[in-house]
N, C-alpha and C positions, 0 to 999 in steps of 0.2 A: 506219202513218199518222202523219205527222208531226203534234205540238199544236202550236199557237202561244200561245203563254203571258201575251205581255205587246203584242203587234202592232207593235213594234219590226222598223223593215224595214232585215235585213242585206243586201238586195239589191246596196247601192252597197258594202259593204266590201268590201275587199282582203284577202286570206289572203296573208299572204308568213310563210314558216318559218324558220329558224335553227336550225344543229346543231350543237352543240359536244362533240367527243368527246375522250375523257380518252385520254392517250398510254400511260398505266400500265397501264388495264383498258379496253377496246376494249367491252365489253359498258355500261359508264358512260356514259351520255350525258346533254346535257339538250337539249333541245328546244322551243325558242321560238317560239309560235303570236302572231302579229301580226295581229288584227284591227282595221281603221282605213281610214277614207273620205280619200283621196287621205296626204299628211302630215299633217292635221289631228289635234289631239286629242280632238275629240269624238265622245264615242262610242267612245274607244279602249279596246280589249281586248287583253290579252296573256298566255295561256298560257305557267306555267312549266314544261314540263315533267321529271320526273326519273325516275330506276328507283324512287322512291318514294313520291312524294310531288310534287300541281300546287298551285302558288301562282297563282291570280289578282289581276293588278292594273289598274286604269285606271278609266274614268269610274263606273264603276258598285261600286267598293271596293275592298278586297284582301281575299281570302277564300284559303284554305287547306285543301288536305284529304289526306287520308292514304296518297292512293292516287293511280297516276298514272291521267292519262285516256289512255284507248285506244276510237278511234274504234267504236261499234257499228254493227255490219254494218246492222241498219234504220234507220239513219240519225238519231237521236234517242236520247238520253242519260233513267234513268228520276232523277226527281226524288227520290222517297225515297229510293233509294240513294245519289243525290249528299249529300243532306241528313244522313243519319246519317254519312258520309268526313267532312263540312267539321263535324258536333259533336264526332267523336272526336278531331281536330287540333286542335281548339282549343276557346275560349269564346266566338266569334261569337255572334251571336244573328241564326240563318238562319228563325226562325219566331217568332210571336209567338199565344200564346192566343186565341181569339176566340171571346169568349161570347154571339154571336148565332148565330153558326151552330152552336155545339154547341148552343143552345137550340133551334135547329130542327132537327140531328139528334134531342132527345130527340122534341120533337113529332112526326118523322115514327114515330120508334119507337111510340109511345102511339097514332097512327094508322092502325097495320095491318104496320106491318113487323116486330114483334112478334107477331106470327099467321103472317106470311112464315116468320120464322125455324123456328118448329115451337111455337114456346109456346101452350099451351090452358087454359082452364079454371083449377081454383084455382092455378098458379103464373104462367098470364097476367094474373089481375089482381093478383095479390104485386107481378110487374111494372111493371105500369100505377102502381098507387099508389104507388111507390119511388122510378119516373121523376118523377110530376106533382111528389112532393116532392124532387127533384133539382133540378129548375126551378130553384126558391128560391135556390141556390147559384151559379146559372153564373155569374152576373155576378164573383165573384169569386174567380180563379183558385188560389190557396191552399182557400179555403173550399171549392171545388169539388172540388177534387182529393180531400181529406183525406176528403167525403163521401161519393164515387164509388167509392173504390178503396181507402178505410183504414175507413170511417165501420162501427160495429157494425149499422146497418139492413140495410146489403146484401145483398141474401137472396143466399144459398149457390146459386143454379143460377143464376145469372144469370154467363156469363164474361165476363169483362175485355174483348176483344176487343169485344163489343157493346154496352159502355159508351163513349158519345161523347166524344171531349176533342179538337176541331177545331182545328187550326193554321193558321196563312195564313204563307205562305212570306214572305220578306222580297222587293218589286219587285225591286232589283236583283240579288238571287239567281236571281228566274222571267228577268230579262233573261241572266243569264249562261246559265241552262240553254236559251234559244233559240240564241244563239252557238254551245252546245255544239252542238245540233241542225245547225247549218248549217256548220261544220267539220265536221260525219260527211260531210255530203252532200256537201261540197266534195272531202274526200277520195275516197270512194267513188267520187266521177263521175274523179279524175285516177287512179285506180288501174282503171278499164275502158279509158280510154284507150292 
């Protein structure tokens, strides 16, 4: 099932391709995705693609990532995989910290989903007490970090992975990964035809 991420309606865009292949090595190409509402630029999207590596460019930034894009068969592209391709090509800044909602991941934690997990008795409230005093920190992303995952209170059964540190993707990053979603579709529907 396809998410809509940012309610951006690619309904009116245009998908037109370009393919430029290298004369030397037949397997080199790159491949140019044009998304755009009549000639206009607003709103323009354009897929670079290569055997390596996609460069996006137009209304919504230029971002970069390490990997080419190749349509998935369900029609929608996952975010966290795009997101760690465009940190390892480069120093974008495709997420930014956000100390409300890790503050209410811990709360939901201290709420019961630390009893979900299997935690009971004396190391559920080791837990609880470590979170409430985790609180203190989120608002500041250095201080939080150092106290989550470096600080000496951390009690030893607690794994990392169930330690909160929330990110919010950058808008025009969530807008690109819709684009991405509607070129799978658009492909997929010209390839049953």
């Amino acid at each position: 099932m396809k998410k809509i991420r940012t309610g951006v309606d690619f309904s009116k865009h245009v998908h037109r391709i370009e393919i430029f292949k290298s004369e030397t090595n037949p397997k080199n190409e790159i491949r140019i995705d044009h998304f755009q509402i009549g000639d206009s630029n607003q709103q323009y999207i354009q897929f670079i693609n290569t055997n390596s590596t996609l460069t996006i460019t137009g209304d919504y930034g230029n971002w970069v990532f390490c990997r080419p894009f190749i349509p998935s068969e369900d029609g929608y592209v996952s975010d966290g995989y795009w997101l760690e391709k465009a940190s390892i090509a480069s120093t974008q800044e495709a997420t930014k910290y956000d100390p409300e909602q890790t503050a209410e991941a811990i709360q939901k934690l201290i709420g019961g989903e630390l009893e979900e997990i299997g935690y009971e008795e004396e190391n559920l409230e080791k837990l609880k007490d470590w979170f409430v005093n985790l609180l203190e920190y989120t608002d500041d992303e250095l201080e939080y970090t150092h106290e989550a995952y470096r600080g000496f209170s951390r009690p030893d059964i607690i794994d990392y992975d169930y330690i909160p540190f929330v990110k919010e993707t950058n808008i025009w990053l969530q807008i690109i990964f819709d684009a991405f979603d509607e070129i799978c579709t658009r492909i997929k529907k010209e390839e049953l035809v």
